[in-house]
mmCIF entry with sequence, helices, sheets and N, C-alpha, C, O atoms, coordinates in Angstrom:
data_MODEL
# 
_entry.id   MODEL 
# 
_entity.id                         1 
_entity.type                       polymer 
_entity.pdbx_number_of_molecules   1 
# 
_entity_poly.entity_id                      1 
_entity_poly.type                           'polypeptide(L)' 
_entity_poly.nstd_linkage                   no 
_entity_poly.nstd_monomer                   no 
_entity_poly.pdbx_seq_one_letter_code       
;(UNK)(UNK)(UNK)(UNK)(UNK)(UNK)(UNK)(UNK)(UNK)(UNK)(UNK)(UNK)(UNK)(UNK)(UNK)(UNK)
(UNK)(UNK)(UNK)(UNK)(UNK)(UNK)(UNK)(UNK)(UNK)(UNK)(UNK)(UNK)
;
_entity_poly.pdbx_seq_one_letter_code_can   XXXXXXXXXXXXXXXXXXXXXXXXXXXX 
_entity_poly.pdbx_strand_id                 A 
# 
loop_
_entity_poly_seq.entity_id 
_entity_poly_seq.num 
_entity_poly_seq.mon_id 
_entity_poly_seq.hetero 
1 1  UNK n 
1 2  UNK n 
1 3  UNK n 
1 4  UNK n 
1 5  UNK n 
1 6  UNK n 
1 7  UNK n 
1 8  UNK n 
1 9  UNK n 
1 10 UNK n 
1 11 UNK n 
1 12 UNK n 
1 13 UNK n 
1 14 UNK n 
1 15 UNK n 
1 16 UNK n 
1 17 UNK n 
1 18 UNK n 
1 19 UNK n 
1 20 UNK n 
1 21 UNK n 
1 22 UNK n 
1 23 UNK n 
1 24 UNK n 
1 25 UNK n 
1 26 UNK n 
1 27 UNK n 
1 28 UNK n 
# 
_struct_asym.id          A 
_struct_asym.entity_id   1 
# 
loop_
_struct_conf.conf_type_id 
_struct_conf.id 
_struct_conf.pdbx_PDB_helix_id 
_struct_conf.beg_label_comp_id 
_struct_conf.beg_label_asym_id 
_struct_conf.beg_label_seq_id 
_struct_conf.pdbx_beg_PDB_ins_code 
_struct_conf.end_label_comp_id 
_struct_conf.end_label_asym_id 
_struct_conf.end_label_seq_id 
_struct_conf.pdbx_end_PDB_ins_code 
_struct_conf.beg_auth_comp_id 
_struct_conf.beg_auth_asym_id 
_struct_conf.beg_auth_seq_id 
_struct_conf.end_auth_comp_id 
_struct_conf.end_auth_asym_id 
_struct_conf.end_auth_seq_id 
_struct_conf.pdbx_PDB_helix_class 
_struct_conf.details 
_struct_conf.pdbx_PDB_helix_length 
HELX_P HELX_P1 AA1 UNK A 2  ? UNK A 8  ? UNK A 2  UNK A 8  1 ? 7 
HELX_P HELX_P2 AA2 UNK A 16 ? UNK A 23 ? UNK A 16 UNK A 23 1 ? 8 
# 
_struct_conf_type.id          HELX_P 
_struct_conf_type.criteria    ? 
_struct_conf_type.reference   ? 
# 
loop_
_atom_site.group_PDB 
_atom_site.id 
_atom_site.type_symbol 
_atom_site.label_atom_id 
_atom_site.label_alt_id 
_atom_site.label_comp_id 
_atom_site.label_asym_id 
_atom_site.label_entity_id 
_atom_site.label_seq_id 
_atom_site.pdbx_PDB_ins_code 
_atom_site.Cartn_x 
_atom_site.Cartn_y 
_atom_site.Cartn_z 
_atom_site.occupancy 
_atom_site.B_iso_or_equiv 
_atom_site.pdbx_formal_charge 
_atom_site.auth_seq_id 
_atom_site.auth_comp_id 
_atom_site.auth_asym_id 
_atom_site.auth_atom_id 
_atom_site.pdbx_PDB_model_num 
ATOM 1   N N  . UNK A 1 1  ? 160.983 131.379 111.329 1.00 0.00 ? 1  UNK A N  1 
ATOM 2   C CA . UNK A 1 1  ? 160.942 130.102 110.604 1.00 0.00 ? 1  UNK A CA 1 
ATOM 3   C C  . UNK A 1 1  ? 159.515 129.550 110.577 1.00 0.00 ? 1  UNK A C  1 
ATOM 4   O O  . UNK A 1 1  ? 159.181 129.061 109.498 1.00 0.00 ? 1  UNK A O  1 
ATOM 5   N N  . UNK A 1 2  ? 158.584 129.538 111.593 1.00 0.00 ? 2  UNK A N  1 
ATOM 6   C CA . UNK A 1 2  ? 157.472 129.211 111.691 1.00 0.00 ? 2  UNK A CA 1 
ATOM 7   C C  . UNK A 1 2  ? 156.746 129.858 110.709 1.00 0.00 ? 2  UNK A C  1 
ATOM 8   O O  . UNK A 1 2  ? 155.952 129.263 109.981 1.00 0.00 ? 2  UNK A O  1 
ATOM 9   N N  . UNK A 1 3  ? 157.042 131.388 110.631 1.00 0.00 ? 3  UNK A N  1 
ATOM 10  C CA . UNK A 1 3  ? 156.465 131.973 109.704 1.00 0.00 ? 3  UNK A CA 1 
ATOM 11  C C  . UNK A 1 3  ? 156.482 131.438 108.107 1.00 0.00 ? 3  UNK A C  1 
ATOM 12  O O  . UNK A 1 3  ? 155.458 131.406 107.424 1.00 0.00 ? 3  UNK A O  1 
ATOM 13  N N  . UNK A 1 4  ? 157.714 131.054 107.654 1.00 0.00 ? 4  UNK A N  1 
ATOM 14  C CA . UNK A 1 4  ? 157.877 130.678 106.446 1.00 0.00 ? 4  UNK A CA 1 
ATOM 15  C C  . UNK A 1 4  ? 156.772 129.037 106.319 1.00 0.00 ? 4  UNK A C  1 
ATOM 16  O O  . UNK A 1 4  ? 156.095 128.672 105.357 1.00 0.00 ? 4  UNK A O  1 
ATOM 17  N N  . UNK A 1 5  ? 156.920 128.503 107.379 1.00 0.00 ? 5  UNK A N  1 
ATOM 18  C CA . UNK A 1 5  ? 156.328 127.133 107.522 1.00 0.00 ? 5  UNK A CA 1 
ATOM 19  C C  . UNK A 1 5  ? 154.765 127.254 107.070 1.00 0.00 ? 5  UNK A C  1 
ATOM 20  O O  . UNK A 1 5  ? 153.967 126.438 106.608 1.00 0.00 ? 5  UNK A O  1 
ATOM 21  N N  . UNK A 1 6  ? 154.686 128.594 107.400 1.00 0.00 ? 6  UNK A N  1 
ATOM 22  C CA . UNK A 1 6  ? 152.865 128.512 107.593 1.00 0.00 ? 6  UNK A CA 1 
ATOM 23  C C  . UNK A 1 6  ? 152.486 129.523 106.424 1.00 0.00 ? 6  UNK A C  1 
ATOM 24  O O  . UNK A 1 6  ? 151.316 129.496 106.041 1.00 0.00 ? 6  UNK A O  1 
ATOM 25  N N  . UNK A 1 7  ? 153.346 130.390 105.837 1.00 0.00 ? 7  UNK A N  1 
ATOM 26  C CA . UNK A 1 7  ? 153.303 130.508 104.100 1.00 0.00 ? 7  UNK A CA 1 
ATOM 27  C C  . UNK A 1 7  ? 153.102 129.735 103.315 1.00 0.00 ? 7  UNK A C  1 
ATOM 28  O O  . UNK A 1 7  ? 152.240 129.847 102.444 1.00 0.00 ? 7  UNK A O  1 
ATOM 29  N N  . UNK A 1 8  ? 154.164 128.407 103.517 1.00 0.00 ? 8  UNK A N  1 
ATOM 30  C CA . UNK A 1 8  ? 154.621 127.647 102.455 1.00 0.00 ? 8  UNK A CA 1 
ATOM 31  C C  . UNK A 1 8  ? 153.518 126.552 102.517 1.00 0.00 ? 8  UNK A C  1 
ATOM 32  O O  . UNK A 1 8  ? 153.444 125.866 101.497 1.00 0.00 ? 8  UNK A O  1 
ATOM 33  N N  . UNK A 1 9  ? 152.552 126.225 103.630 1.00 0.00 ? 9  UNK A N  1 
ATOM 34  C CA . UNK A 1 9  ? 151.423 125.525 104.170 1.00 0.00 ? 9  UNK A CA 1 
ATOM 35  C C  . UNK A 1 9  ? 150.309 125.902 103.318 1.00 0.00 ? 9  UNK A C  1 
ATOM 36  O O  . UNK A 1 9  ? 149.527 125.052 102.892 1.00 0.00 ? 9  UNK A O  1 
ATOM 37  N N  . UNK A 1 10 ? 150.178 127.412 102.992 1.00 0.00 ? 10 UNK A N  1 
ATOM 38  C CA . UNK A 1 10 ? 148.995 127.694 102.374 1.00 0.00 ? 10 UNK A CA 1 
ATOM 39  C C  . UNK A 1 10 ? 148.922 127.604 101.047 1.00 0.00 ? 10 UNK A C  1 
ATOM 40  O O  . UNK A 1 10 ? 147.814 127.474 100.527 1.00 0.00 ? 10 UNK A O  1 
ATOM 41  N N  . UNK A 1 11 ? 150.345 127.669 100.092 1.00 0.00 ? 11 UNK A N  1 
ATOM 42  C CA . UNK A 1 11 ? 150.254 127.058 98.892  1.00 0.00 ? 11 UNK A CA 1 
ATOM 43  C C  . UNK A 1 11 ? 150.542 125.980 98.582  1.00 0.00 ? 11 UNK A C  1 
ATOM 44  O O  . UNK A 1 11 ? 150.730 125.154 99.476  1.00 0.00 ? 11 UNK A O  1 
ATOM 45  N N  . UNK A 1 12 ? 150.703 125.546 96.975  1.00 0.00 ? 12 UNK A N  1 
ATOM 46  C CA . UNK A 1 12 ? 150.797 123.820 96.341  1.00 0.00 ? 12 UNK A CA 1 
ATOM 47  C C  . UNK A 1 12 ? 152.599 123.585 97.621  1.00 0.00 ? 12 UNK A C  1 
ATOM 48  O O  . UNK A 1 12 ? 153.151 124.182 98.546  1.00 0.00 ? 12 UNK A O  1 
ATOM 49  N N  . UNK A 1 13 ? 152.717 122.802 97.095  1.00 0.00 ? 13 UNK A N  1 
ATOM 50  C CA . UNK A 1 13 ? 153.757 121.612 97.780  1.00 0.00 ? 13 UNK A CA 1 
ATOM 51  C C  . UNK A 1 13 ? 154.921 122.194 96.456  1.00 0.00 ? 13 UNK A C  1 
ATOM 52  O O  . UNK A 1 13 ? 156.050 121.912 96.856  1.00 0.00 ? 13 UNK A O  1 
ATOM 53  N N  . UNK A 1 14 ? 154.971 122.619 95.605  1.00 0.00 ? 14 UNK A N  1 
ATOM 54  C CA . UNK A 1 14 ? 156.425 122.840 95.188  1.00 0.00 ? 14 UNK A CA 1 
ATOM 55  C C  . UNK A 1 14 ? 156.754 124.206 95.292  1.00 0.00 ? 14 UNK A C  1 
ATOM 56  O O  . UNK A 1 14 ? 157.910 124.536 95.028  1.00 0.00 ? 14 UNK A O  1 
ATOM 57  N N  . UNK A 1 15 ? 155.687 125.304 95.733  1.00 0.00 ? 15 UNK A N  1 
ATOM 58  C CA . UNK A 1 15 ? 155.921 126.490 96.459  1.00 0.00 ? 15 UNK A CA 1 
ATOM 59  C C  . UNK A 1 15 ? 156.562 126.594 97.787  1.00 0.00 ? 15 UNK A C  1 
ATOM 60  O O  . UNK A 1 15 ? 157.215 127.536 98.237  1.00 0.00 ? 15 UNK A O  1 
ATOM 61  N N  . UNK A 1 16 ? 156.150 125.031 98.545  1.00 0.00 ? 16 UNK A N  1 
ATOM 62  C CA . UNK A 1 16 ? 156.609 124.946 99.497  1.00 0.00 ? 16 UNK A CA 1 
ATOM 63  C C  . UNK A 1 16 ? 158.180 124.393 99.903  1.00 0.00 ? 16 UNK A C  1 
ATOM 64  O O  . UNK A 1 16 ? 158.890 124.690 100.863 1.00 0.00 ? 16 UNK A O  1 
ATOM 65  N N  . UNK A 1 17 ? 158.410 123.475 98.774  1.00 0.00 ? 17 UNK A N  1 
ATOM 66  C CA . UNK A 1 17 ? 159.580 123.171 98.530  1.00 0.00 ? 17 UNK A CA 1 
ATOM 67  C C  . UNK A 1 17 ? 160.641 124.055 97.921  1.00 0.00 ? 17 UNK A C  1 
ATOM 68  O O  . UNK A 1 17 ? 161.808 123.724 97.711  1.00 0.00 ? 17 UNK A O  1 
ATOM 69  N N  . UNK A 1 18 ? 160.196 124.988 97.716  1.00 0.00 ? 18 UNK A N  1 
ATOM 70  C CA . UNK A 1 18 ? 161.159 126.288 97.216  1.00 0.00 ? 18 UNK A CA 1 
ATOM 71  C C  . UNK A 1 18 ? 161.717 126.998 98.390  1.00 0.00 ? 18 UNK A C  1 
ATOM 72  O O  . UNK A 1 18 ? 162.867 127.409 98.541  1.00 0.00 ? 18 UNK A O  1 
ATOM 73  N N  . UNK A 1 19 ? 160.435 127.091 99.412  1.00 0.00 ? 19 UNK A N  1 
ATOM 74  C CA . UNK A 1 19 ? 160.770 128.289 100.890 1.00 0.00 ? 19 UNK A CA 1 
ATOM 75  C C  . UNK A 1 19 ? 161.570 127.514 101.442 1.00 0.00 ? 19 UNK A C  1 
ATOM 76  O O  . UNK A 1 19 ? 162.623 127.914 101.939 1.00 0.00 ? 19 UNK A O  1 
ATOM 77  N N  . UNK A 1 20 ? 161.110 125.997 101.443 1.00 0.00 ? 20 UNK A N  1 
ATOM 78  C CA . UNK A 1 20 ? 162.539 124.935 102.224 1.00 0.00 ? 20 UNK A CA 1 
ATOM 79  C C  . UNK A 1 20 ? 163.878 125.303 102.094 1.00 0.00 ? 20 UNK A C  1 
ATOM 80  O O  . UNK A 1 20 ? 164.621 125.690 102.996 1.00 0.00 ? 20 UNK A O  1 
ATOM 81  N N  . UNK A 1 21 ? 164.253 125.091 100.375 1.00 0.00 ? 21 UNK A N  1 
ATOM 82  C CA . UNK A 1 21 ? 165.220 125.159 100.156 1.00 0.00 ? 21 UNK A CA 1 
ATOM 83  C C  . UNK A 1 21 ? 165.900 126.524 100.376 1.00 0.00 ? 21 UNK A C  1 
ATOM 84  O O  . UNK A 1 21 ? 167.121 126.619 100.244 1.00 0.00 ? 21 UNK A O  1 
ATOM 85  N N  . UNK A 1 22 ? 165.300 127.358 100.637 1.00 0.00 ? 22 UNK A N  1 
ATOM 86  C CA . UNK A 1 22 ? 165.269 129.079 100.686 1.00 0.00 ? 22 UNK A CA 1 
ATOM 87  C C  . UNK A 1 22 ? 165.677 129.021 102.349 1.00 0.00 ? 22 UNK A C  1 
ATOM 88  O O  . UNK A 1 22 ? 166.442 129.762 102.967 1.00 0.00 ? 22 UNK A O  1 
ATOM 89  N N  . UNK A 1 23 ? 165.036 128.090 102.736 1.00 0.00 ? 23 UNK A N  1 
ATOM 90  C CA . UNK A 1 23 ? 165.413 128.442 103.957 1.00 0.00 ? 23 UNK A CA 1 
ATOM 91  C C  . UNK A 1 23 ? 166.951 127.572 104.531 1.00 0.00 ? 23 UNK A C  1 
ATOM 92  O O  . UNK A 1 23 ? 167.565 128.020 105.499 1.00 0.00 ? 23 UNK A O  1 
ATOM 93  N N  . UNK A 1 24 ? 167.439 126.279 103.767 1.00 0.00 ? 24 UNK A N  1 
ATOM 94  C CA . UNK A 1 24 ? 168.405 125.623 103.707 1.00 0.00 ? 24 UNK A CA 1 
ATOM 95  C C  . UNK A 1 24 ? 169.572 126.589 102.900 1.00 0.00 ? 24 UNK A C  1 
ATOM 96  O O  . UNK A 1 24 ? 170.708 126.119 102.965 1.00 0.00 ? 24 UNK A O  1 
ATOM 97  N N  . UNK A 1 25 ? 169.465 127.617 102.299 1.00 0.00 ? 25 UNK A N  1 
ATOM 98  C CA . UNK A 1 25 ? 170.707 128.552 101.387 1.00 0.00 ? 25 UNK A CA 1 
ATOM 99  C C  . UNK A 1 25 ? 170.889 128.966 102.951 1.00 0.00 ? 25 UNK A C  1 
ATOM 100 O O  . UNK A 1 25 ? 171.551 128.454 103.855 1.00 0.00 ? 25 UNK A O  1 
ATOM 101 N N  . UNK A 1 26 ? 170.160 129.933 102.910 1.00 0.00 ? 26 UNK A N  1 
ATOM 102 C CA . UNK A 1 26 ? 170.455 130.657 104.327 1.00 0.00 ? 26 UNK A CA 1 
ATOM 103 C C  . UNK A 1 26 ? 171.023 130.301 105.688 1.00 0.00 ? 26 UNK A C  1 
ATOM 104 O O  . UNK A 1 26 ? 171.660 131.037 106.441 1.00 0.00 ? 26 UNK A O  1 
ATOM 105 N N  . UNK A 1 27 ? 170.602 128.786 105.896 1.00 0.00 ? 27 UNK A N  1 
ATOM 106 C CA . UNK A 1 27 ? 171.184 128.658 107.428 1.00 0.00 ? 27 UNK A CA 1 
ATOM 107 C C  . UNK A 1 27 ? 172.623 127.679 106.494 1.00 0.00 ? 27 UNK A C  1 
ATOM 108 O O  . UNK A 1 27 ? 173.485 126.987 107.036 1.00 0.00 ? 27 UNK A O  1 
ATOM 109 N N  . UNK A 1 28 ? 172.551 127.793 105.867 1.00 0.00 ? 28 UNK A N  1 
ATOM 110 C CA . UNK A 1 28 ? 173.777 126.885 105.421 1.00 0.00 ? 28 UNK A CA 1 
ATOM 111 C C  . UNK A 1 28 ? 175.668 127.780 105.587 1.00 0.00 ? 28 UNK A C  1 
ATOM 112 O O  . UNK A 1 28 ? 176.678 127.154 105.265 1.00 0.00 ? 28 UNK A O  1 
# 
C-alpha cells in the first residue's frame, strides 16, 4: 500500500485519485 502511496505521490493529483480508488475496489 505504501508502495501505491508513493507512485501516486509522484504524479498530478487525479492520477493519484485513480490508485485511491483502485485501491478502495480491492479492499472493498
Amino acid at each position: 500500500m505504501l508502495r501505491y502511496y508513493t507512485v501516486g505521490n509522484s504524479h498530478n493529483k487525479f492520477e493519484e485519485m485513480l490508485i485511491v480508488i483502485d485501491l478502495l475496489i480491492q479492499f472493498d
